[in-house]
N, C-alpha and C positions, 0 to 999 in steps of 0.2 A: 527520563525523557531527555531528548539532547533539545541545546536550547538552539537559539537564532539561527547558531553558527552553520545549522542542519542544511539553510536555504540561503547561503552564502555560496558566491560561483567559485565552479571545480575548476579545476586545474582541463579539465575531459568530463563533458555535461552527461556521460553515457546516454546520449539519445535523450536528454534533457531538453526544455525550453532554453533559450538565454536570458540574460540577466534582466533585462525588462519584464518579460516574462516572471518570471522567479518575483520580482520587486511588486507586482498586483497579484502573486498569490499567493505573497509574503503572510498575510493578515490569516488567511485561511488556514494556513501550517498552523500558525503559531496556536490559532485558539482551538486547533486538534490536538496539537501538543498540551494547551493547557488541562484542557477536559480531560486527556488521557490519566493525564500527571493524577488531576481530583479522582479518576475512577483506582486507578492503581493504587493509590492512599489506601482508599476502600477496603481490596480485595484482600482478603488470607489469605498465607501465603498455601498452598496448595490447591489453591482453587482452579480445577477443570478448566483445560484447555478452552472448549469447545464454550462454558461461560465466560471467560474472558476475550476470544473473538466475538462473542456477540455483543459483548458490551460497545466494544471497540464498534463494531457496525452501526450500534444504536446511535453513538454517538457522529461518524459521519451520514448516516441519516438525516439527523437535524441540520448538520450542519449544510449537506446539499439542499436540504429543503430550503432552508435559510438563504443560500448564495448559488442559485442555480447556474446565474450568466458567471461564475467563476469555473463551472464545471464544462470541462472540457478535455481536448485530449492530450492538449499542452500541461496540464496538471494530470494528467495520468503518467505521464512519461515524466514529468519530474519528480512525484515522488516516487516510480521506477528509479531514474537515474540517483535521486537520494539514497535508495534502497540500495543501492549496486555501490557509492559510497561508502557509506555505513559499514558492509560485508567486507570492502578492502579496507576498510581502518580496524577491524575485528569486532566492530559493534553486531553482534549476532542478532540479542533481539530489538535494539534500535529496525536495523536490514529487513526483521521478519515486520514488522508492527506499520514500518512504510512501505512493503511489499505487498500485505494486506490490505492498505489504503488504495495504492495502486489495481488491485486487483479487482475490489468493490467498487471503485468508481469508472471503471473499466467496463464493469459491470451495470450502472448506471446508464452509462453513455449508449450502449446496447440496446438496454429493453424502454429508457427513459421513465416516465412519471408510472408505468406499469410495472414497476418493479414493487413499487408498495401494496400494490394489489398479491405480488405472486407471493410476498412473504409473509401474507395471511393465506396461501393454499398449504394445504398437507402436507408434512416434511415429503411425503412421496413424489408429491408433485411438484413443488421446489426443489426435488434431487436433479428432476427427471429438467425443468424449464431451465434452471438456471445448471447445467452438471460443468459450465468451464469455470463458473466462479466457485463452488465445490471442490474441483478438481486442483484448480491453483490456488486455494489455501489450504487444501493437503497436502501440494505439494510442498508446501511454504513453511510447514513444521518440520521437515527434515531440511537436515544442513547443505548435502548435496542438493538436492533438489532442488529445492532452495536457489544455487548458483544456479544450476541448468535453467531455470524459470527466467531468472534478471539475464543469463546471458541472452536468451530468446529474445529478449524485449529492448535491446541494445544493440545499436549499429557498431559498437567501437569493439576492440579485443582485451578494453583494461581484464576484465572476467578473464579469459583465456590465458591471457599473459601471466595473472596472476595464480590461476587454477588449472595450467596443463591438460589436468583429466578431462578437463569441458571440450575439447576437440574430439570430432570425432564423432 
């Protein structure tokens, strides 16, 4: 996990909060970061994608639960714009792990406190309620995709500048 430096200001916030912003949801990074760190100790190393995103969810579950008034969409867009960071310093799965965060609380903002109700419905009926947050962490494990996703979510052209192919 990358430490502090992850929510320290950019150079270019890629459609990020600014630094006040960043400094009240300083606290919430970090102890995502930390929980993460504790699960990934855990894990072997071959363990299925699709169980280590759900960890990864379990764990900002609690923590939305826990810190509601920090959730919002000033925090969706900054760990966006961390995500979009990350991908130009070649941090691949730092980029995927807060693109994922971005994604789910994005997801969050959406359906609000009914989200916990629909992740006790049927994987069918969780494909079908929730199919953009599905769809953007499919996208999120391929590399390209991956950029096309942060560049979508990005006012600036650091993406483009950096990945040509993204135009277009």
């Amino acid at each position: 996990m990358a430490s502090s430096a992850s929510t320290d200001t950019y150079q270019c916030q890629h459609g990020g909060p600014g630094e006040l912003t960043v400094e009240s949801k300083r606290v919430f990074i970090l102890s995502f970061e930390h929980n993460l760190t504790q699960i990934h100790k855990q894990v072997i190393v071959g363990t299925p994608y699709k169980e280590l995103v759900a960890a990864e969810l379990v764990i900002l579950e609690e923590m939305v639960k826990k810190n509601k008034g920090l959730v919002n969409i000033s925090l969706v867009r900054l760990y966006f714009g961390m995500s979009i960071d990350s991908l130009l310093k070649g941090q691949l799965e730092e980029s995927k792990i807060q693109a994922r965060a971005g994604v789910f609380l994005a997801t969050y903002l959406q359906h609000g406190e009914k989200l916990w109700e629909i992740f006790k419905e049927a994987p069918e009926i969780q494909k079908h309620t929730l199919r953009d947050m599905h769809l953007g962490i499919a996208q999120i494990n391929n590399d390209q995709s991956l950029a096309k996703l942060l560049n979508a979510q990005s006012p600036c052209e650091c993406l483009q500048e950096a990945f040509p192919t993204l135009e277009g």
